[in-house]
N, C-alpha and C positions, 0 to 999 in steps of 0.2 A: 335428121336423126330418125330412128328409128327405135322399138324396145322391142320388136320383132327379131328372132332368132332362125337362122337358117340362111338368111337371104344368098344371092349369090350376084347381083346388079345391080346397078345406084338406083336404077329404073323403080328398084322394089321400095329403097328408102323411101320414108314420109319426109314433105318440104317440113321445114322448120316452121313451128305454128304462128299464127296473128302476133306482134308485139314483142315477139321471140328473135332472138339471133343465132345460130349456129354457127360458132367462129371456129370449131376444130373438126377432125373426120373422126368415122365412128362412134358418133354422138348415140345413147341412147333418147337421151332428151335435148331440148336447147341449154344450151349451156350461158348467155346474155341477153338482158332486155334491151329494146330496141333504144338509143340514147333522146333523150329531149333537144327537139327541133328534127327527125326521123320517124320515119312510119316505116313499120315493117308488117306488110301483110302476108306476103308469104316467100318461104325459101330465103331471107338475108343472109349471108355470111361473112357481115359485119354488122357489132354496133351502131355504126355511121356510114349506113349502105348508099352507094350509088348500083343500081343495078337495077334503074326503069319504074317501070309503072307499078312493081312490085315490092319496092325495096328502096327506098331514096330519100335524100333532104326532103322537108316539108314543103311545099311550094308555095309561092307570093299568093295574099290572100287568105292566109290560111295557119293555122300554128298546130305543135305537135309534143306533148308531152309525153312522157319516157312512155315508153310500154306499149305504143298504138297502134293499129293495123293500117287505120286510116286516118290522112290531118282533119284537123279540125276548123270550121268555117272562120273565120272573124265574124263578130256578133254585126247586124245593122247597126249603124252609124260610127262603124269602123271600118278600117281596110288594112290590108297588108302589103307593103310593096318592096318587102326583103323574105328572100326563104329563109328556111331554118329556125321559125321564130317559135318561142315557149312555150308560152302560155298567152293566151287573150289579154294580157296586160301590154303585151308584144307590139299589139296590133296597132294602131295610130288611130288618136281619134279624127272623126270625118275634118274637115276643114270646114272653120264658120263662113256661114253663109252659101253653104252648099252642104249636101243631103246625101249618104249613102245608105241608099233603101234596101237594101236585102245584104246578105252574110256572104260573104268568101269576095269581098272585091276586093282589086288591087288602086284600088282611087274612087273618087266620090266619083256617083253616077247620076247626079242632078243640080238642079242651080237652082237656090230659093228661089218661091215665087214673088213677084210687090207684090207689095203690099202686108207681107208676112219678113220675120227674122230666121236666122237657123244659127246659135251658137255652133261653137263645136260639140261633134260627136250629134247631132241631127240624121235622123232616120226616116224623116219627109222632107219633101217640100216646102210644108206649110208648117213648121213645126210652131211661132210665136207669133200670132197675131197682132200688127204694127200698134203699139196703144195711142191712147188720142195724144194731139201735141205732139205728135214726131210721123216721119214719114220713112219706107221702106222700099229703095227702087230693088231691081233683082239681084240678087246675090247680094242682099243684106247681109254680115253677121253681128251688127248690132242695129236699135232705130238709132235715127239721126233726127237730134230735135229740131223743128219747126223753127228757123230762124229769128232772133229777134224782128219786132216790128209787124211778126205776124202768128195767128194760132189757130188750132184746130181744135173742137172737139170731139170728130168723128176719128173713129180708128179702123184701121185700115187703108191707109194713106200709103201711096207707090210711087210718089213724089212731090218735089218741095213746091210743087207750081201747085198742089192740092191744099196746102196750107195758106188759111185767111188772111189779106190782109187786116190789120185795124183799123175799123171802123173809125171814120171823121168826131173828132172830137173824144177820143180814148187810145192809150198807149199801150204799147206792148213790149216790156224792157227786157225781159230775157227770154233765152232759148227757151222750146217746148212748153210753150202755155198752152193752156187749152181751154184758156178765155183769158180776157183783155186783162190787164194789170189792174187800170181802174181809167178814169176819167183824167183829160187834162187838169192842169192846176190852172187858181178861177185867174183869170187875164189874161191870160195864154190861148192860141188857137191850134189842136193838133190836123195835122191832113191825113189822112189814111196812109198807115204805115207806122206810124210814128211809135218813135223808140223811146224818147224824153216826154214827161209827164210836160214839160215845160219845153215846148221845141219849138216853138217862134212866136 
């Protein structure tokens, strides 16, 4: 389109502006905004342009609401792995236990570390520090508690072989302790590990 009078060549028309569509000839202005899930940066001549680097679905990685020249990233600890997508609600959260650190990915670009957790939607590596009483090998997306029989009170644990056994003569009766249960019961002898207050 153009609001210039005289012309005599397409050459002299203006492309249709950022966010804009010109879907008829002889356009003074644009006459359509660019539709949601499209970028129109310049020259479209369609609301729902395919026409390259200029003019086209949104691409994977990336979202586009109505009106835009250019798509828009998915935020860190997101990706996008369909075009054409809306709005950053579009975008898929990271997958737990893995980490997408920067904006416009189409899949997570890291794998928790141990010792550390990454729910979904993680934008490090190290997003949750394994807490005591459970252990975290890599690609956590939750801890996993410290088996009965045995505990931990350090945290930061990157596997179940990091977690203590019980001490001779003290139990350890459920998951994720992070100290002994308590003592055997009196006549009883516990052996290191022991899961019963009363185990032989």
């Amino acid at each position: 389109g153009s609001n210039r009078t005289g012309l005599v060549a397409d050459a002299q028309c203006t492309a249709c502006a950022w966010g804009m569509a010109c879907t008829g000839v002889g356009l003074s202005r644009p006459d359509a905004v660019c539709r949601p899930g499209f970028y129109c940066r310049s020259g479209a001549t369609s609301e729902t342009p395919d026409q390259g680097a200029n003019a086209a679905a949104c691409p994977r990685g990336s979202y586009c609401p109505g009106g835009v020249g250019d798509p828009v990233a998915c935020p860190a600890g997101s990706f996008g792995t369909s075009s054409a997508l809306t709005s950053d609600a579009d975008c898929d959260n990271c997958t737990a236990g893995y980490a997408c650190t920067h904006a416009g990915l189409t899949g997570p670009d890291d794998t928790c570390s141990p010792g550390y957790y990454c729910p979904t939607r993680s934008s490090t590596n190290s997003t949750v520090l394994c807490p005591a009483g459970h252990h975290c090998p890599l690609a956590s997306p939750r801890p996993e508690p410290c088996p009965p029989g045995t505990y931990s009170g350090a945290t930061g644990l990157n596997a179940v072989t990091q977690c203590r056994p019980c001490a001779a003569g003290m139990f350890c009766g459920v998951p994720g302790l992070v100290q002994p249960s308590g003592n055997c019961s009196a006549g009883f002898f516990c052996p290191s590990g022991s899961i019963l207050a009363a185990d032989s």
